[in-house]
C-alpha positions in Angstrom: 0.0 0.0 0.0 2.2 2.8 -1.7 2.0 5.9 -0.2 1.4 8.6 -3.1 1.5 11.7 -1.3 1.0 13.6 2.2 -1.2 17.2 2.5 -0.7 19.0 5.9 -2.4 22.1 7.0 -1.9 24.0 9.9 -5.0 25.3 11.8 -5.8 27.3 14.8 -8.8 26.2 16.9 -10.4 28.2 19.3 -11.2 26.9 22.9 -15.0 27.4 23.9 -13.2 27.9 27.1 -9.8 29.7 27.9 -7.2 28.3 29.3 -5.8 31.6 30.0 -6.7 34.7 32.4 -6.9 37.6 30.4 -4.1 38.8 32.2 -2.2 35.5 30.9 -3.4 35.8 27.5 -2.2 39.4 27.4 1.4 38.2 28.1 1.1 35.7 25.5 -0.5 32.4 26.4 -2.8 31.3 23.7 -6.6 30.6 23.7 -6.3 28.4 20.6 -4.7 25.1 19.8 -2.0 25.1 17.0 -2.9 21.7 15.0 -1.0 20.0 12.3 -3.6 17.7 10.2 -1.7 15.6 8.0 -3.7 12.8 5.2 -1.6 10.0 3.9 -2.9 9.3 0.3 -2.1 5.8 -0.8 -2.3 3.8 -4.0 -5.1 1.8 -2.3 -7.5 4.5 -2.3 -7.0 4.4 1.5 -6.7 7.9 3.2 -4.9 8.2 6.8 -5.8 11.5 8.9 -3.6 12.1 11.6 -2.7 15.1 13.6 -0.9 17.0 16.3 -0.7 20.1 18.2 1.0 22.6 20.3 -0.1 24.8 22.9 2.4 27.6 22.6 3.2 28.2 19.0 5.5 26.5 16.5 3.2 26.0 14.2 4.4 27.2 11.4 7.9 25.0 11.9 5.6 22.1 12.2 4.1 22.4 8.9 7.4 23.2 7.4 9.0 19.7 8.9 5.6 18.0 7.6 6.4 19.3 4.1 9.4 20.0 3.5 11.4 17.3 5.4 9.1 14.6 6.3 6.9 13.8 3.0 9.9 13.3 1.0 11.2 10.8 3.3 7.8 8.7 3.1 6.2 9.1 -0.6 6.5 5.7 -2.4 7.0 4.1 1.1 5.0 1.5 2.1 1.9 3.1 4.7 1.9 -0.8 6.6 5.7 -0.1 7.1 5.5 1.8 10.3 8.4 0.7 12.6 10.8 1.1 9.3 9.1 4.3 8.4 9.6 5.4 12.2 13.6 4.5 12.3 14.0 6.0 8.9 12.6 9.9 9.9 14.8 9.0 13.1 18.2 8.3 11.5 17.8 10.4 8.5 17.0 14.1 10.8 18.7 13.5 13.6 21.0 16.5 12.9 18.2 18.6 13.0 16.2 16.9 16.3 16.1 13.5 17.6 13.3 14.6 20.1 11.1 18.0 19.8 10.1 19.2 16.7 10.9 16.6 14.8 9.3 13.6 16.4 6.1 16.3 17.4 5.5 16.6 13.2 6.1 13.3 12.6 3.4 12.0 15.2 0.9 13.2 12.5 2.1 11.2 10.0 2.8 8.5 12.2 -1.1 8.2 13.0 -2.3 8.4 9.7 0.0 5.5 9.2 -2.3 4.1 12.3 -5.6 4.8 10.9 -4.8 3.3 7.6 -3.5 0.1 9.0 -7.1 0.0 11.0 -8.9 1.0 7.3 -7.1 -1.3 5.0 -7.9 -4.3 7.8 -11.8 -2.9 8.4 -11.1 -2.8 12.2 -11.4 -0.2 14.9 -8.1 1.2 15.8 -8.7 -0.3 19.7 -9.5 -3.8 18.2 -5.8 -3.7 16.1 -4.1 -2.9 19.1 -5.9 -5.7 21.2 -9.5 -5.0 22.4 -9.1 -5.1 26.1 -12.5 -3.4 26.8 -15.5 -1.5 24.8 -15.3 1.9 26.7 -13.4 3.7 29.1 -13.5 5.5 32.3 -12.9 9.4 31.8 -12.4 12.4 34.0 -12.8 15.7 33.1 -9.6 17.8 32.5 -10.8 21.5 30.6 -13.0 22.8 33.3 -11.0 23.7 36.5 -8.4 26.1 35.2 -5.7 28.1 37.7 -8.2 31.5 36.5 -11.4 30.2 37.9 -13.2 30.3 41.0 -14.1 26.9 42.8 -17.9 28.1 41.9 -17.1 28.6 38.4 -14.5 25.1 38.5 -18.2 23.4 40.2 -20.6 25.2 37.1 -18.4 23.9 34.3 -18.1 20.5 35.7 -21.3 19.6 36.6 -22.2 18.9 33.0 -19.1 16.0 33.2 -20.5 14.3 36.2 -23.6 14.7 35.9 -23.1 12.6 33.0 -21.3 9.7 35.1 -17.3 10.7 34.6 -15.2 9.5 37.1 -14.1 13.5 38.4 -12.0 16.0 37.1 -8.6 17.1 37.2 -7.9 20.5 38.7 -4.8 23.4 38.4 -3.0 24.2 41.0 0.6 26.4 40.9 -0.3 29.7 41.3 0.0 30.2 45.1 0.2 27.3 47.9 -2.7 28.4 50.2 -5.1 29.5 47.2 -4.4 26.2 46.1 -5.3 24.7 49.0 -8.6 26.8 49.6 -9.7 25.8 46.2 -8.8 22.4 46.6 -10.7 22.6 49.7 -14.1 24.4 49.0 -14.1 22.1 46.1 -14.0 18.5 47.8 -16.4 19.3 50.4 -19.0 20.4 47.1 -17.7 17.5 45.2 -17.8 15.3 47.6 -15.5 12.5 49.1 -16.4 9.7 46.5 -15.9 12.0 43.1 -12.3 11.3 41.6 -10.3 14.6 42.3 -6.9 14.9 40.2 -4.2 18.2 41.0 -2.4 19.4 38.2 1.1 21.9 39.0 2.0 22.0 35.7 5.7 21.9 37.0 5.2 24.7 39.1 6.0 23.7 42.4 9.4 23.7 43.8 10.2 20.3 45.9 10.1 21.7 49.5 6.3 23.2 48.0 5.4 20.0 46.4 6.5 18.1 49.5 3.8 20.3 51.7 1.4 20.3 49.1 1.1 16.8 48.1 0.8 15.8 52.1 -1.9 18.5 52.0 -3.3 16.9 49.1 -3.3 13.2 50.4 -4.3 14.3 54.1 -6.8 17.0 53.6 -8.2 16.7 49.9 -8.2 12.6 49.6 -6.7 13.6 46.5 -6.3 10.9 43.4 -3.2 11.8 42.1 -0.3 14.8 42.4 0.4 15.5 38.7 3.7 16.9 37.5 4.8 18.4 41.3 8.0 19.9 40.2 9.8 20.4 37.1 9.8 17.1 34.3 14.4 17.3 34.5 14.5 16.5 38.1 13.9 12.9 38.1 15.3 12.5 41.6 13.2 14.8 43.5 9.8 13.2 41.7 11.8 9.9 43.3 12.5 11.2 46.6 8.7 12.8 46.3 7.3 9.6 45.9 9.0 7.8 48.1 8.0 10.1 50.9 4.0 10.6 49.5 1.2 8.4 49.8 -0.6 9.8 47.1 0.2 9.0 43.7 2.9 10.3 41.8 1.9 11.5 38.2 3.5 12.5 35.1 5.2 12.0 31.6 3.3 14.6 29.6 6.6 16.5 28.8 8.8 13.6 28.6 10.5 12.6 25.2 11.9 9.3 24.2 12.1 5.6 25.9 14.9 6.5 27.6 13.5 9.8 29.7 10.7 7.1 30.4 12.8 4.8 31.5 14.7 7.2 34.1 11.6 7.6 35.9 10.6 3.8 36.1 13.7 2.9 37.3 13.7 5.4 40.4 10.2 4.1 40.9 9.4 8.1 40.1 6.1 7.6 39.0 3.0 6.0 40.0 1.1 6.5 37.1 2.3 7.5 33.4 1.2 10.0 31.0 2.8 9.9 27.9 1.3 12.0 25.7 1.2 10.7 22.2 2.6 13.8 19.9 6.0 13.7 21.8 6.6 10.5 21.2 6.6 10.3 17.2 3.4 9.2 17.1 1.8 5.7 18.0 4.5 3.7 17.1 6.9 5.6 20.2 3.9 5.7 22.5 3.3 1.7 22.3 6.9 0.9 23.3 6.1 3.6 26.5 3.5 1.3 27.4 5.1 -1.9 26.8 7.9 -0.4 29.5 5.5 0.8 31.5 3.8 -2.4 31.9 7.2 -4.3 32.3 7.6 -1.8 35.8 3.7 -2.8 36.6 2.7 0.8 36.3 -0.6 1.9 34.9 -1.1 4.4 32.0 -3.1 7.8 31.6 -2.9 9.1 27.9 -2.1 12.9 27.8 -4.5 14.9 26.1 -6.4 13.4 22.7 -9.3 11.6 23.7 -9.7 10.9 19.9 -6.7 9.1 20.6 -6.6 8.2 24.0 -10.0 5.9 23.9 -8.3 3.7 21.5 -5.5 3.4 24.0 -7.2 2.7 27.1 -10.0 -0.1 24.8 -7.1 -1.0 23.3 -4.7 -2.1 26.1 -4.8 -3.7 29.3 -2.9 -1.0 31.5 -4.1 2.0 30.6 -6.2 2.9 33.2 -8.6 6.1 32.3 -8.7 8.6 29.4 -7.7 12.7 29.7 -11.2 14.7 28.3 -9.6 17.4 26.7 -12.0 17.7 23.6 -10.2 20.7 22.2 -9.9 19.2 18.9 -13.8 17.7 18.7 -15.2 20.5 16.5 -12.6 19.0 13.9 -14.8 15.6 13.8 -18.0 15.2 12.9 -18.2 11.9 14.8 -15.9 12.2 17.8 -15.8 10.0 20.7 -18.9 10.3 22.8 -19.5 9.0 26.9 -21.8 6.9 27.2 -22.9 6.2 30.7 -20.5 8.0 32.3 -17.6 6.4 30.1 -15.8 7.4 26.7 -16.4 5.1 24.0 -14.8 4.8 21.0 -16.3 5.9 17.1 -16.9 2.6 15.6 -15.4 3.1 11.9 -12.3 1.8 11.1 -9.1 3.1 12.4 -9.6 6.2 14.3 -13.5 5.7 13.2 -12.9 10.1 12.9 -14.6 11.7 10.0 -13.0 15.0 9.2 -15.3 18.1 9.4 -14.4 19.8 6.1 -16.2 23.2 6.6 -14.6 23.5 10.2 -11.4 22.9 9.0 -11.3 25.0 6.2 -12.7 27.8 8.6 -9.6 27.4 11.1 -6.8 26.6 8.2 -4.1 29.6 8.8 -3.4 31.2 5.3 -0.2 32.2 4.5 0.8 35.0 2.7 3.0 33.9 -0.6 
């Protein structure tokens, strides 16, 4: 199945809700999502759709990688090659990035490569990687951001649980004992049996993350401490979990098997969030969780529930799915939750059908 030629675009989708405080979006942080789509034509007739993104810019250098250095390097390729494909793009650009950039761009092609294997064998893309389960358990991760009040985190939730998700995820970073306010006002609303998750977003410094997540654990009966302190100091997440009850998460920032494998072998982590775009696509995020269950660790996609449902029906040991669904009004079809868990499109491969009108609207132009 010849590949006979790759069209990228880059859009910018807006959020329905920021992520940002005006005060943040006036000193840059964006309230849209830079996305790479990327089809993979074949001889076949078959059409792979695959994407990325990026929160902060570079999208532009994406879409020059996508055209410029990557379609070159897999027109007239084989689209069911994927592990050659993979070390091909690695060996071939490592002068310009063997993690970054590089890997982020190729991640797009990399799942279209994904969806066409799941299109050319008329399966789901959960059933070609193993069919563990028919849904998944999902929290709610867009609706408690470091801006909002705990009655405005409590009015944009409700919609989640009141549709039977597990809980939601909530920011913390800004300041210890706002954090720990919030944190509070919101379990005793919530409840003690809704799944609560805490977010730093590397903020925290150890001694911080130390007091926090006991404060967290103690206090809050919270589910999980994600990213405490920054993603390069692998020993203090080690010496944090060594000294925390509560669970340890993190991996969203991490590039490579070897980064991964640091934290496993410090017993840094508790649960594992690799997120699926820094990782070169599928084919990298598969040998993550193939480590990962080796060191008896369960899994947490980062970001992409398009993605991430596939993951967690697909495989044993991934334990939940992120609801991020930033990229939904892309898809007609995306995945929906169904009594109070995410289930998958049922089409082949990613099952996603491509909203043409939507993404013509969001396609940047550029000027010649």
């Amino acid at each position: 199945m010849r590949i006979t030629r790759v069209v990228s675009q880059l859009l910018h989708v807006p959020l329905s809700r920021p992520r940002a405080s005006p005060a943040e979006a006036k000193a840059g942080r964006l309230n849209h999502i830079v996305v790479l789509l990327v089809h993979v034509h074949t001889e076949a007739d078959l059409t792979g759709l695959g994407f990325a993104y990026a929160l902060q810019g570079s999208g532009r250098a994406m879409l020059a990688l996508a055209e410029d250095d990557l379609t070159p390097l897999v027109v007239g390729e084989d689209a069911l090659d994927h592990e050659r494909l993979a070390a091909k793009v690695y060996w071939r650009l490592q002068t310009i990035g063997r993690r970054g950039l590089v890997q982020q761009a190729y991640s797009a092609i990399d799942l279209a490569l994904w969806d066409l294997k799941g299109k050319a064998a008329g399966l789901p893309l959960y059933k070609l990687l193993g069919g563990a389960r028919e849904s998944a358990p999902v929290y709610g991760s867009d609706t408690a951001w470091l801006w909002m009040s705990p009655q405005e985190i409590l009015d944009a939730s409700r919609p989640y649980l009141d549709q039977g998700m597990m809980g939601i995820k909530v920011k913390v970073g800004a300041d210890p004992e706002a954090d720990a306010e919030r944190l509070t006002q919101l379990r005793e609303a919530l409840g003690d049996d809704v799944w609560l998750g805490v977010d730093a977003n590397e903020r925290y410094d150890y001694g911080t993350a130390l007091a926090m997540g006991h404060f967290f654990e103690d206090e809050i009966g919270a589910d999980w401490f994600e990213e405490p302190i920054t993603c390069e100091d692998v020993e203090g997440h080690a010496r944090l979990a060594s000294k925390l009850e509560i669970a340890i998460a993190g991996g969203e920032m991490l590039f490579g098997l070897d980064e991964f494998r640091s934290y496993l072998e410090r017993d840094a982590l508790a649960v594992v969030q690799p997120d699926v775009t820094r990782l070169g696509g599928l084919t990298g995020w598969l040998k993550v969780a193939a480590l990962t269950e080796a060191h008896h660790r369960p899994l947490s996609p980062h970001l992409l529930p398009e993605v991430g449902v596939h993951l967690a029906c697909g495989l044993p040991n991934v334990a939940n799915v992120e609801y991020m669904p930033w990229l939904y009004p892309l898809f007609t079809n995306p995945p929906k939750i169904e009594q109070g868990r995410l289930v998958p499109p049922p089409g082949p491969g990613l099952g996603l059908e491509l909203d043409t009108d939507a993404a013509a609207k969001y396609r940047v132009a550029f000027s010649p």
